[in-house]
Structures are given as structure tokens and as C-alpha cells.
Residue, then its C-alpha position, 0 to 999 in steps of 0.5 A: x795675919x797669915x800663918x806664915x806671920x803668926x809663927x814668927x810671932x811665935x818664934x819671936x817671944x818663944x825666943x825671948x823667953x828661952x833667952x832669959x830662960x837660958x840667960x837665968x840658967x847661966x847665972x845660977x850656974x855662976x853662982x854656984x861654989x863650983x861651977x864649970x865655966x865652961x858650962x857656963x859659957x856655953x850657956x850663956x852664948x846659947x842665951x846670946x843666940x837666941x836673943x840674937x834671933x830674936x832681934x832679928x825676926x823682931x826688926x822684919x816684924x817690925x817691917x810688916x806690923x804696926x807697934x801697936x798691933x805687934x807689941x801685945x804679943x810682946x806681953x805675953x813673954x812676961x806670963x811665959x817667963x813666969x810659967x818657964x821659970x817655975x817649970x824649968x827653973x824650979x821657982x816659986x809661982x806665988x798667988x800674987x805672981x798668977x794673979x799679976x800673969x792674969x791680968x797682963x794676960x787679960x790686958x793682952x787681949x783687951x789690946x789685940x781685940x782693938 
């Protein structure tokens, strides 16, 4: 794999997990009494866009990689959407939630290894 490959490896589950970062962020927004709606929107087209990102560097990666050496990497957003959103959205990372994160994290790298 070159370096060139291995970030857009990178930008691609860092954009997946930001798009559900921000797609969290819209809801909670709506969810509130009184919300801006036009905060909300902003938020959730933000969130669009870097799903859209996402889609896009997915389908040349797609190109280039097989699914079973590529998908692995897709794993890890699971574990990132975890630590985002107990970091940046203030929830709850429970024992039972790390100790799951830890063994997809395990299973990440028993896949890539093969």
C-alpha cells in the first residue's frame, strides 16, 4: 500500500465518523425546546458533506483495493464513533461499550493480518 493509499483510507473513515459525529450533533440540536433551525441545517448539511466525501473516496478505493483487504479499515470507524462521541458529544463510555470497541479492534487486525 503507498502512503498516498493509506490516507485516503484515512479520510475516508475519518469522514464517516465526522458525518455521524455531525449527523448526532443535528439531532440533538432538533431535539432540544428551542432550537435554531438554521443551526441545525447548517449542521446537518455539514454532515451530508462529508458523507458525500466519503461516498466518493469509498468508490476509488473500491477501484483499487479488493473488499476484503479495504473493508477491515471500515471496522474501525465503529471504535472511532465510540471515542467521538464520548469526547465530543459528552456520552457515556460504558465498560461493556470498551470492551466490545476492543474486540472489533482485535478482529480488525487478525483481518488485515490475513
Amino acid at each position: 500500500m503507498t502512503p498516498f493509499a493509506a490516507l485516503l483510507i484515512f479520510v475516508t473513515v475519518g469522514c464517516f465518523v465526522a458525518g455521524q459525529i455531525l449527523l448526532k450533533h443535528a439531532m440533538d440540536i432538533t431535539a432540544r425546546e428551542r432550537y435554531s433551525r438554521r443551526h441545525a441545517t447548517l449542521v446537518f448539511a455539514a454532515a451530508i458533506a462529508v458523507f458525500a466525501v466519503n461516498f466518493f473516496v469509498n468508490i476509488g478505493l473500491l477501484q483499487r483495493f479488493d473488499l476484503s483487504y479495504f473493508f477491515p479499515f471500515q471496522g474501525l470507524s465503529v471504535i472511532l464513533i465510540a471515542l467521538a462521541g464520548a469526547f465530543i458529544l459528552k456520552e457515556k463510555l460504558t465498560a461493556r461499550l470498551t470492551i466490545g470497541s476492543l474486540v472489533i479492534a482485535l478482529g480488525v487486525v487478525l483481518v488485515s493480518l490475513s
